[in-house]
Structures are given as structure tokens and as C-alpha cells.
mmCIF file as gemmi writes it, N, C-alpha and C atoms, coordinates in Angstrom:
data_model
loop_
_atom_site.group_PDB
_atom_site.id
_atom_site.type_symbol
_atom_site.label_atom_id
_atom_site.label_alt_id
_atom_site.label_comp_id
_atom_site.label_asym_id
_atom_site.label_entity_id
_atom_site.label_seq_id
_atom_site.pdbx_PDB_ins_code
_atom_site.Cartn_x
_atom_site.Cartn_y
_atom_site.Cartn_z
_atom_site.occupancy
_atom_site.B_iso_or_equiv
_atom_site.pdbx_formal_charge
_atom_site.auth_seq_id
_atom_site.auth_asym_id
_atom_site.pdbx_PDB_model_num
ATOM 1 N N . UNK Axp A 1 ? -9.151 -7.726 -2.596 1 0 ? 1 A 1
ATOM 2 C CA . UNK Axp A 1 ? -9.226 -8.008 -1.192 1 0 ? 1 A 1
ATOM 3 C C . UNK Axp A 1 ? -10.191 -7.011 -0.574 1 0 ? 1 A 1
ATOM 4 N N . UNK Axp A 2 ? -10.82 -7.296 0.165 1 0 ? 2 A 1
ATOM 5 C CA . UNK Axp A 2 ? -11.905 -6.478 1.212 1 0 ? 2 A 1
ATOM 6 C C . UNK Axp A 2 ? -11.185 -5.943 2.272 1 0 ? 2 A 1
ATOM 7 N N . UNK Axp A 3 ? -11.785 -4.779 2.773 1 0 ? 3 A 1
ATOM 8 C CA . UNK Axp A 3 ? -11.765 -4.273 3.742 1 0 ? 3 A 1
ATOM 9 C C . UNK Axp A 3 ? -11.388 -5.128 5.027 1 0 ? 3 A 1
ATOM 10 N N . UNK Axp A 4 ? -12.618 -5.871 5.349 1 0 ? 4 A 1
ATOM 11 C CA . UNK Axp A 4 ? -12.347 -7.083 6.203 1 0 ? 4 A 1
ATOM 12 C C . UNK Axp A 4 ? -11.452 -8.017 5.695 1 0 ? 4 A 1
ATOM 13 N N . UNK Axp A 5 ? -10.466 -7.824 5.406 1 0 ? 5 A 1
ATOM 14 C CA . UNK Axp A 5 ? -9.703 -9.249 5.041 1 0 ? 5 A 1
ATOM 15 C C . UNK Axp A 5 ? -8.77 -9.707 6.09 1 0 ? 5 A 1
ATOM 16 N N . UNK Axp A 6 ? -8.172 -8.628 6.512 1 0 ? 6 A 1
ATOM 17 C CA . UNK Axp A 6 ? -7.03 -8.424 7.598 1 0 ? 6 A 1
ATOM 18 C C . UNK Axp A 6 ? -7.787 -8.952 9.275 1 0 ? 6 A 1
ATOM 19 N N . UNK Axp A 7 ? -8.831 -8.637 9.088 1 0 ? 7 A 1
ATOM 20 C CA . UNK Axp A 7 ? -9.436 -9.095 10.722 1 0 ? 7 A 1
ATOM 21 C C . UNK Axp A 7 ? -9.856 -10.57 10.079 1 0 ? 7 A 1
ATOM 22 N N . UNK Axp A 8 ? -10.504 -10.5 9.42 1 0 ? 8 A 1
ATOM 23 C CA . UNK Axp A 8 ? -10.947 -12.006 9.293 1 0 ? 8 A 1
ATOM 24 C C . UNK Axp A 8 ? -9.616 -12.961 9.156 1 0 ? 8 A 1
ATOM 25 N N . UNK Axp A 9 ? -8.723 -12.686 8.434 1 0 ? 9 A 1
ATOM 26 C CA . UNK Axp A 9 ? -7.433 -13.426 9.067 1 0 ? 9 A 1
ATOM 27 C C . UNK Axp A 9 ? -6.783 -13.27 10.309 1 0 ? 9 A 1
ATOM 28 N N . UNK Axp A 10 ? -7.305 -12.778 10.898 1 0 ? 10 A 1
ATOM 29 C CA . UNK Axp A 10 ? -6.338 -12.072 12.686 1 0 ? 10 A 1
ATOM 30 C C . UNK Axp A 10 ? -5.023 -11.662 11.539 1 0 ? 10 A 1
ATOM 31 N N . UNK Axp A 11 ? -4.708 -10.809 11.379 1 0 ? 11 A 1
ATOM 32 C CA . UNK Axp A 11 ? -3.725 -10.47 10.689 1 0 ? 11 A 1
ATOM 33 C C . UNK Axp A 11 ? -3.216 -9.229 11.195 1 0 ? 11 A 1
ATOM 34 N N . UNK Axp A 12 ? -2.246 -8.709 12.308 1 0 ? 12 A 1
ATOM 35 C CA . UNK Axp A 12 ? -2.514 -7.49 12.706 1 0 ? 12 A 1
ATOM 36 C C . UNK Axp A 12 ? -2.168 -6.12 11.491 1 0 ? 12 A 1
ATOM 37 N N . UNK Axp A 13 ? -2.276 -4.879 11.821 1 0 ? 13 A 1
ATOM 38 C CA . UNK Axp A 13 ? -1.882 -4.146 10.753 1 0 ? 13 A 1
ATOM 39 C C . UNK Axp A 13 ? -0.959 -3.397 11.71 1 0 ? 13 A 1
ATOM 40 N N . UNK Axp A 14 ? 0.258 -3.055 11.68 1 0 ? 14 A 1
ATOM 41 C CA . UNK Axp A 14 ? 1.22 -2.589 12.53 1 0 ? 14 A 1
ATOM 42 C C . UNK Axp A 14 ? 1.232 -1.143 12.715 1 0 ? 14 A 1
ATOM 43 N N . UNK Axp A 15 ? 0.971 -0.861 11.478 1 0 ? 15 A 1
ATOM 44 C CA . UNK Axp A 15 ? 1.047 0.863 11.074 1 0 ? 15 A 1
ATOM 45 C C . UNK Axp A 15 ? 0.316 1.317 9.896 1 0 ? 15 A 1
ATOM 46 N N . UNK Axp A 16 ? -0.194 2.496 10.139 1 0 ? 16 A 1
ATOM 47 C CA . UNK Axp A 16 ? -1.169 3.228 9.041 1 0 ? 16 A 1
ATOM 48 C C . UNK Axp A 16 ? -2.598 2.531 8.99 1 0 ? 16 A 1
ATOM 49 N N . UNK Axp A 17 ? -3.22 2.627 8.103 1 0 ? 17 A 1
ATOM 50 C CA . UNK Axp A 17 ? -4.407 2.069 7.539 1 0 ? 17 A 1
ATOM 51 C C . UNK Axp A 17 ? -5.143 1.228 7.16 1 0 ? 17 A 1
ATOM 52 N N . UNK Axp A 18 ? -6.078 0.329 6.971 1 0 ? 18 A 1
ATOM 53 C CA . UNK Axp A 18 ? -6.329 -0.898 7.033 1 0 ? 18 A 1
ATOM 54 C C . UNK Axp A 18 ? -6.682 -0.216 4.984 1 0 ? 18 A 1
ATOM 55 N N . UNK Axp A 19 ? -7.15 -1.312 4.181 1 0 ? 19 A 1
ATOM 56 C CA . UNK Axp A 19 ? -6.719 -1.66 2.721 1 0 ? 19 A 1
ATOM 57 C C . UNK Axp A 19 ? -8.824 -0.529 2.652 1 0 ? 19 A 1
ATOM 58 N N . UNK Axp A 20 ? -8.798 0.269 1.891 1 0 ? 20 A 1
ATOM 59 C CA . UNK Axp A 20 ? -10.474 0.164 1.775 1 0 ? 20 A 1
ATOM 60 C C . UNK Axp A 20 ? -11.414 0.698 0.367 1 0 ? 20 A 1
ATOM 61 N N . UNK Axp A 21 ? -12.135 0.077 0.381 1 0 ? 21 A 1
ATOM 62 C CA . UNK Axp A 21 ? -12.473 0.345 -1.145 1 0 ? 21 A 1
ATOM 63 C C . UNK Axp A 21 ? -13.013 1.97 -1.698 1 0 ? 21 A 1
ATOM 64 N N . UNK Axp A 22 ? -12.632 1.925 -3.009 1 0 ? 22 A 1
ATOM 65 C CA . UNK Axp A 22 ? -12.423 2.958 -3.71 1 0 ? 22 A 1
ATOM 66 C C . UNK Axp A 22 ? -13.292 3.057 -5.056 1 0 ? 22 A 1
ATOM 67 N N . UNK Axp A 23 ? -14.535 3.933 -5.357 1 0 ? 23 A 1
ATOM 68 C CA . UNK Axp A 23 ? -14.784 3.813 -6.736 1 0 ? 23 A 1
ATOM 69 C C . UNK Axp A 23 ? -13.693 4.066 -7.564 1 0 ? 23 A 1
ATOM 70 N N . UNK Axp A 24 ? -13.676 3.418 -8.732 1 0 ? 24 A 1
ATOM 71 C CA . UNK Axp A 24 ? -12.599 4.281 -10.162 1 0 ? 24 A 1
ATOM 72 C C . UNK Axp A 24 ? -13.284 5.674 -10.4 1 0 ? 24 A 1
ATOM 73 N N . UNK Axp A 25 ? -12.634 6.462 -10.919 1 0 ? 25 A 1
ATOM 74 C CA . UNK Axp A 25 ? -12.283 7.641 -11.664 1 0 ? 25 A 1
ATOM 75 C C . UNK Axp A 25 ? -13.983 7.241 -12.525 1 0 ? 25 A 1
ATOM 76 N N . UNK Axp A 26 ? -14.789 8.425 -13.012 1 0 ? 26 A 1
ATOM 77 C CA . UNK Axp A 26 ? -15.329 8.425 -13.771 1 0 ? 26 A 1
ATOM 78 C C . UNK Axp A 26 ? -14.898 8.896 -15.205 1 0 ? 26 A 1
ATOM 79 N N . UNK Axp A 27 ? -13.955 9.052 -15.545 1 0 ? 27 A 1
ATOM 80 C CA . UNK Axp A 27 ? -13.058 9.235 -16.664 1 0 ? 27 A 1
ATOM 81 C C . UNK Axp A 27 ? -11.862 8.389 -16.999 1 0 ? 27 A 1
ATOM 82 N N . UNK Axp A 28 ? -11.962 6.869 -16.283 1 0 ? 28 A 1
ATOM 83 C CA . UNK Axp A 28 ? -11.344 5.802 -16.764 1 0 ? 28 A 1
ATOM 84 C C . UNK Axp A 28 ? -9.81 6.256 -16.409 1 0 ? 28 A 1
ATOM 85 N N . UNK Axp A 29 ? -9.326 7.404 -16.105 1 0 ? 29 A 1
ATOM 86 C CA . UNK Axp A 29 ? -7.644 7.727 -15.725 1 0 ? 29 A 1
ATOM 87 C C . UNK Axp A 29 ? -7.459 6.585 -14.508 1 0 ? 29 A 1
ATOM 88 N N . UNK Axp A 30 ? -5.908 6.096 -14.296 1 0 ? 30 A 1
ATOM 89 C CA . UNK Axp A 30 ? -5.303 5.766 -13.102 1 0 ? 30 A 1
ATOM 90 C C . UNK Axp A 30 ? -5.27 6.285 -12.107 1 0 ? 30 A 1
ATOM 91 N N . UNK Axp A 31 ? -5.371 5.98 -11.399 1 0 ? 31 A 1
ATOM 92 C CA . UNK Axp A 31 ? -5.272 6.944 -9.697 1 0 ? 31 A 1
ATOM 93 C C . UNK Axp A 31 ? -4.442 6.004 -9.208 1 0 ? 31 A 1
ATOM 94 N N . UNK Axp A 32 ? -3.425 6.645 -8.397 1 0 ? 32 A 1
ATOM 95 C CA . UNK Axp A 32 ? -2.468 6.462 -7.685 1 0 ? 32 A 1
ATOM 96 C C . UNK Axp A 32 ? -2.711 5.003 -6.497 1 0 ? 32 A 1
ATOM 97 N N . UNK Axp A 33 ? -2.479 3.86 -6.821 1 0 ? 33 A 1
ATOM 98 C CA . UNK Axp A 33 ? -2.758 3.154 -5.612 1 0 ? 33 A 1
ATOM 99 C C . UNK Axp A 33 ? -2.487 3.405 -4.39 1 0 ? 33 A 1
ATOM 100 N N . UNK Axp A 34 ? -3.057 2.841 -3.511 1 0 ? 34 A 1
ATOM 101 C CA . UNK Axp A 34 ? -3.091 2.744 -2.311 1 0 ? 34 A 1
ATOM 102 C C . UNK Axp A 34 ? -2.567 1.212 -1.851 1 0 ? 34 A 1
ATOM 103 N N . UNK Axp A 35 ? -1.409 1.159 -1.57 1 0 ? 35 A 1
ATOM 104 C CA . UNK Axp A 35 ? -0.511 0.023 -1.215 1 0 ? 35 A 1
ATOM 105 C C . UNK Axp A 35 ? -0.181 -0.154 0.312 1 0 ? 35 A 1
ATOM 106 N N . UNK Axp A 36 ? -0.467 -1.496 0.558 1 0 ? 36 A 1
ATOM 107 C CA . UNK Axp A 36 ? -0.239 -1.82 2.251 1 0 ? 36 A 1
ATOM 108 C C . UNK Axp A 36 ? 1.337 -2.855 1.691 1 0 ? 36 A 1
ATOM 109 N N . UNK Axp A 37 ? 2.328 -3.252 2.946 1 0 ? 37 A 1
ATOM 110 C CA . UNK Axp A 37 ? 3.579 -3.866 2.851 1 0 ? 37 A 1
ATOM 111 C C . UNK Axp A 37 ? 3.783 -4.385 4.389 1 0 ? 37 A 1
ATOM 112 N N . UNK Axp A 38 ? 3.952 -5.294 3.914 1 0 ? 38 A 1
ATOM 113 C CA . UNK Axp A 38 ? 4.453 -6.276 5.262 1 0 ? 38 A 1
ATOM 114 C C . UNK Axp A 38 ? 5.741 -6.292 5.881 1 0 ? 38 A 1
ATOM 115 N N . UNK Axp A 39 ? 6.33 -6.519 6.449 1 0 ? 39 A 1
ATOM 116 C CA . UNK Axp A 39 ? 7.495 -6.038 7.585 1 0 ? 39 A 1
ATOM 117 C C . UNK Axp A 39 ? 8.342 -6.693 6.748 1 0 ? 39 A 1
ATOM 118 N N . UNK Axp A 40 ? 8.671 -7.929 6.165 1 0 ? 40 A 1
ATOM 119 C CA . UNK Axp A 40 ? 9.014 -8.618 4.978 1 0 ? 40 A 1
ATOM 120 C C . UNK Axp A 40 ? 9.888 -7.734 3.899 1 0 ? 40 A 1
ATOM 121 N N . UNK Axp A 41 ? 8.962 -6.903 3.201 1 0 ? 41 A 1
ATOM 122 C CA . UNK Axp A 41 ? 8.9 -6.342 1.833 1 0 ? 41 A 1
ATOM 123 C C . UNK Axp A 41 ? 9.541 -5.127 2.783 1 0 ? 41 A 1
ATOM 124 N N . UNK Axp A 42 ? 9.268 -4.791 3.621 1 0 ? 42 A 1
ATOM 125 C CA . UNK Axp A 42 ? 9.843 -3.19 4.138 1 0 ? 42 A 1
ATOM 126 C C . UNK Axp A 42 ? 11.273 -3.383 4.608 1 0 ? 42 A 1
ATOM 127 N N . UNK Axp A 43 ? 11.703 -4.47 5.244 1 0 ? 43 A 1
ATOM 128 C CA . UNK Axp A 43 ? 12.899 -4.763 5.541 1 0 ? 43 A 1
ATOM 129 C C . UNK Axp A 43 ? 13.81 -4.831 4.312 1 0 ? 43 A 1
ATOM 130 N N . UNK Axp A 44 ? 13.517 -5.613 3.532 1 0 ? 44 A 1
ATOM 131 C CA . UNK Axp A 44 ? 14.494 -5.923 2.396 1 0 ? 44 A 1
ATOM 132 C C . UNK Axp A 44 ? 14.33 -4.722 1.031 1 0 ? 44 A 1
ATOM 133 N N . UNK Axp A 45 ? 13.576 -4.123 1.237 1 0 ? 45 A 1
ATOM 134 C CA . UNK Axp A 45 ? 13.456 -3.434 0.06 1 0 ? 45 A 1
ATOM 135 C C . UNK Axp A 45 ? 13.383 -1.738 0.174 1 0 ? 45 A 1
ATOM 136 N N . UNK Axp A 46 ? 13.146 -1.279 1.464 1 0 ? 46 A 1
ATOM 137 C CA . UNK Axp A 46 ? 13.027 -0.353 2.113 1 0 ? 46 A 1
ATOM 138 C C . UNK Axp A 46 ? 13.26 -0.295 3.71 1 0 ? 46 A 1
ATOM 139 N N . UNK Axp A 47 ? 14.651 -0.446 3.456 1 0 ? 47 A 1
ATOM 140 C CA . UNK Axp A 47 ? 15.487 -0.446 4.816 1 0 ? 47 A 1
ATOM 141 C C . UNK Axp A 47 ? 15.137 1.299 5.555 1 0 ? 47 A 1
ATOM 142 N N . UNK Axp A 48 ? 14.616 1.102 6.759 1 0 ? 48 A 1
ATOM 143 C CA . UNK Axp A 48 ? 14.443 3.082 6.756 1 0 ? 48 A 1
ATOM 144 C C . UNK Axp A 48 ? 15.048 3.034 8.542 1 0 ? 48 A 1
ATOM 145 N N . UNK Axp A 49 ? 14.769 1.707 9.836 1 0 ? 49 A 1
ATOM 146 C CA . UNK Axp A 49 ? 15.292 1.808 10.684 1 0 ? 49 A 1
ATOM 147 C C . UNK Axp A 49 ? 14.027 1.747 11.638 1 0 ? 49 A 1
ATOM 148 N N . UNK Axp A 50 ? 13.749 2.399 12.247 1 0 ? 50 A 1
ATOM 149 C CA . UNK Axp A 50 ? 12.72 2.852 13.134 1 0 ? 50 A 1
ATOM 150 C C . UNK Axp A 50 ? 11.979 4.187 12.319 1 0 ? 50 A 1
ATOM 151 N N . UNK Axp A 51 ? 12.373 4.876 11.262 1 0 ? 51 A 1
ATOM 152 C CA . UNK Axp A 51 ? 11.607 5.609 10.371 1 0 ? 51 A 1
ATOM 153 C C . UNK Axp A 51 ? 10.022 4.535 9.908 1 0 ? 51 A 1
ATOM 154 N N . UNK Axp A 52 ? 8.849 5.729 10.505 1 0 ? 52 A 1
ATOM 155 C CA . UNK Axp A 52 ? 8.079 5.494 9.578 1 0 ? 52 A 1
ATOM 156 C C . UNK Axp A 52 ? 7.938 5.288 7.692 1 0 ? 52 A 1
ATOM 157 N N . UNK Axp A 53 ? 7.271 3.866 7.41 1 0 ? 53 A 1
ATOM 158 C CA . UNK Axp A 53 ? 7.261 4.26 5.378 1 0 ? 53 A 1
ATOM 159 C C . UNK Axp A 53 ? 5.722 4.532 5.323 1 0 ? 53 A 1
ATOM 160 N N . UNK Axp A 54 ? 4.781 4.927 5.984 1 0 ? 54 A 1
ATOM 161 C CA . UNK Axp A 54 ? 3.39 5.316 5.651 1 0 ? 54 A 1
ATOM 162 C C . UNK Axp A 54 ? 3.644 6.518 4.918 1 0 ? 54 A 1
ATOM 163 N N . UNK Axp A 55 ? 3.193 6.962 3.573 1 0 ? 55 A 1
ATOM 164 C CA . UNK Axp A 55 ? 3.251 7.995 3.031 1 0 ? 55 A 1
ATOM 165 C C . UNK Axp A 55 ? 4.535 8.108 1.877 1 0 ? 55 A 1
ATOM 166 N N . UNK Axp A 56 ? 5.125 7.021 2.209 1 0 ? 56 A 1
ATOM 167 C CA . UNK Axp A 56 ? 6.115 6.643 0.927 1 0 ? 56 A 1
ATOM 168 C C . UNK Axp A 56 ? 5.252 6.528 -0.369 1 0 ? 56 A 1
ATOM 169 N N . UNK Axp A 57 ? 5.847 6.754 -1.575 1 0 ? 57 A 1
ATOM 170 C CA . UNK Axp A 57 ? 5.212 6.888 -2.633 1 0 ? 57 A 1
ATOM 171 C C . UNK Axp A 57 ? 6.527 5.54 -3.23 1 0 ? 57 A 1
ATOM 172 N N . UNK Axp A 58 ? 6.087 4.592 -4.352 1 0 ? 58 A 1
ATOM 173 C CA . UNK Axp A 58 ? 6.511 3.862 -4.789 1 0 ? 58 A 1
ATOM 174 C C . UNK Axp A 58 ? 6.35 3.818 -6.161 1 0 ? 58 A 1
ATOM 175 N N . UNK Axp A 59 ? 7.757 3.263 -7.18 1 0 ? 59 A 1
ATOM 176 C CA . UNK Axp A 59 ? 7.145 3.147 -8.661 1 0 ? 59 A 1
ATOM 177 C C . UNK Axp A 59 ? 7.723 1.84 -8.855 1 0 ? 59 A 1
ATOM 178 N N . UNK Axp A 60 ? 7.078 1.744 -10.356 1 0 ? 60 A 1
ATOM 179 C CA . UNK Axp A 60 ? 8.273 0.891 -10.988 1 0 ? 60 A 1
ATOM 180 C C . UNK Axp A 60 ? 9.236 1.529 -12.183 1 0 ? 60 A 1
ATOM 181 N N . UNK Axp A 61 ? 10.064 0.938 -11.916 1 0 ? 61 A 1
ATOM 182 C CA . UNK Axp A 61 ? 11.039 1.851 -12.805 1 0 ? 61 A 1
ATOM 183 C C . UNK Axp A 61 ? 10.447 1.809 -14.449 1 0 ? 61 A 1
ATOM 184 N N . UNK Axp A 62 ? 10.126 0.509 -14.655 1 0 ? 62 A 1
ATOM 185 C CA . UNK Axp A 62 ? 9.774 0.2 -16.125 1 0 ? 62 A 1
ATOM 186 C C . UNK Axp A 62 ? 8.422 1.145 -16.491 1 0 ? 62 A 1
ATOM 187 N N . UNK Axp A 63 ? 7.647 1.584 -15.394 1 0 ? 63 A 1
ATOM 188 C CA . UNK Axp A 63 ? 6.352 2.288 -15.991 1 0 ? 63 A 1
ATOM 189 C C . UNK Axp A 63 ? 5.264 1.551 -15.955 1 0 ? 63 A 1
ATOM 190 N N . UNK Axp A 64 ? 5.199 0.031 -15.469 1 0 ? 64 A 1
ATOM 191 C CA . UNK Axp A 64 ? 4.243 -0.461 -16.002 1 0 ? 64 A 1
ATOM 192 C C . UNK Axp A 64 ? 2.789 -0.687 -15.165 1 0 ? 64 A 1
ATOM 193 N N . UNK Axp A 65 ? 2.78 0.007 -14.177 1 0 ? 65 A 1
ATOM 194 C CA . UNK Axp A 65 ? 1.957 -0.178 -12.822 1 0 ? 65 A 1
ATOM 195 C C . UNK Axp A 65 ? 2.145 1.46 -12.736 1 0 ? 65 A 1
ATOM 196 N N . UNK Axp A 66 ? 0.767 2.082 -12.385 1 0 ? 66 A 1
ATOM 197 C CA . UNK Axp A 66 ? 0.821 3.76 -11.716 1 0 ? 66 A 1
ATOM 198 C C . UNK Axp A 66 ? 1.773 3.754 -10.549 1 0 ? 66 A 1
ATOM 199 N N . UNK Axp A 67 ? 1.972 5.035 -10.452 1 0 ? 67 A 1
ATOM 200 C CA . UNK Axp A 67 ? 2.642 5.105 -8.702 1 0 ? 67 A 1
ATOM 201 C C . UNK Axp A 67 ? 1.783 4.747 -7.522 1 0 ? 67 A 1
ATOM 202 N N . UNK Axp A 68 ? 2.43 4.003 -6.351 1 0 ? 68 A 1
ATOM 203 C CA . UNK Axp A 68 ? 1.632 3.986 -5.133 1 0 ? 68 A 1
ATOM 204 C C . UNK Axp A 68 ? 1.917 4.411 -4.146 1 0 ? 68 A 1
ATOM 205 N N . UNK Axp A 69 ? 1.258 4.978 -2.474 1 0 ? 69 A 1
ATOM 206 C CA . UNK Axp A 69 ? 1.419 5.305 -1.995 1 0 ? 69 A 1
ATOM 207 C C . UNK Axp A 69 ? 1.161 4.088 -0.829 1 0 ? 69 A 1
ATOM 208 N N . UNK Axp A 70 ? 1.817 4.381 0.184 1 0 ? 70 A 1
ATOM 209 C CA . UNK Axp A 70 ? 2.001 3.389 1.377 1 0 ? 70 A 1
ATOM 210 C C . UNK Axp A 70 ? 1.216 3.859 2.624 1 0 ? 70 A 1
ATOM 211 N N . UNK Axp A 71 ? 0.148 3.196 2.623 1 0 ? 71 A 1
ATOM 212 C CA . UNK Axp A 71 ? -1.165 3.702 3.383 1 0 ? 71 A 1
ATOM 213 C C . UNK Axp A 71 ? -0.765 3.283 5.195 1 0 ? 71 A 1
């Protein structure tokens, strides 16, 4: 997804950062994503209230995806 993806859909972004591109690592390692979440996915899965989740870090338990952070 592009940078522009979110305006070109009128899509608002509620909180934090809009999505933006990133070279890879010149040594082929993982780097930590950078993950956006919709009010959807934050409600049911990360109940927090009126707490900000920008800066939440996320895994999967199984290992199979790096950790991400919630931009």
C-alpha cells in the first residue's frame, strides 16, 4: 500500500501516522514493522478505553511474522 492510499480513499486516519515507505535493511535482517489498525481490530483485540495504542508493540505468539509497532 502507498503512502497515498488512505487520502485517495477519503479514509480518515484517527490517530498517529499515516502508513510510509521504508527501504529494507541492507543486510537482508527484519525490521520491526510498522503497523496501522482500525477501530475494528482495536476494539476487539485491544480493549484499552480512551487509552491511546500508538506505540503498542505487537507479536505473534507462534513467531511467524517480526514484532510490530502501532504507528
Amino acid at each position: 500500500m502507498s503512502p497515498e492510499y488512505f487520502e485517495t480513499m477519503r479514509i480518515p486516519v484517527l490517530a498517529g501516522e499515516l502508513c510510509r515507505r521504508r527501504a529494507p535493511r541492507s543486510d537482508g535482517s527484519l525490521e520491526p514493522a510498522e503497523l496501522m489498525v482500525n477501530r475494528v481490530f482495536a476494539n476487539r483485540y485491544l480493549p484499552g478505553g480512551s487509552t491511546s495504542l500508538v506505540g503498542l508493540h505487537l507479536f505473534l505468539i507462534d513467531g511467524g511474522l517480526p514484532p510490530g509497532r502501532i504507528v
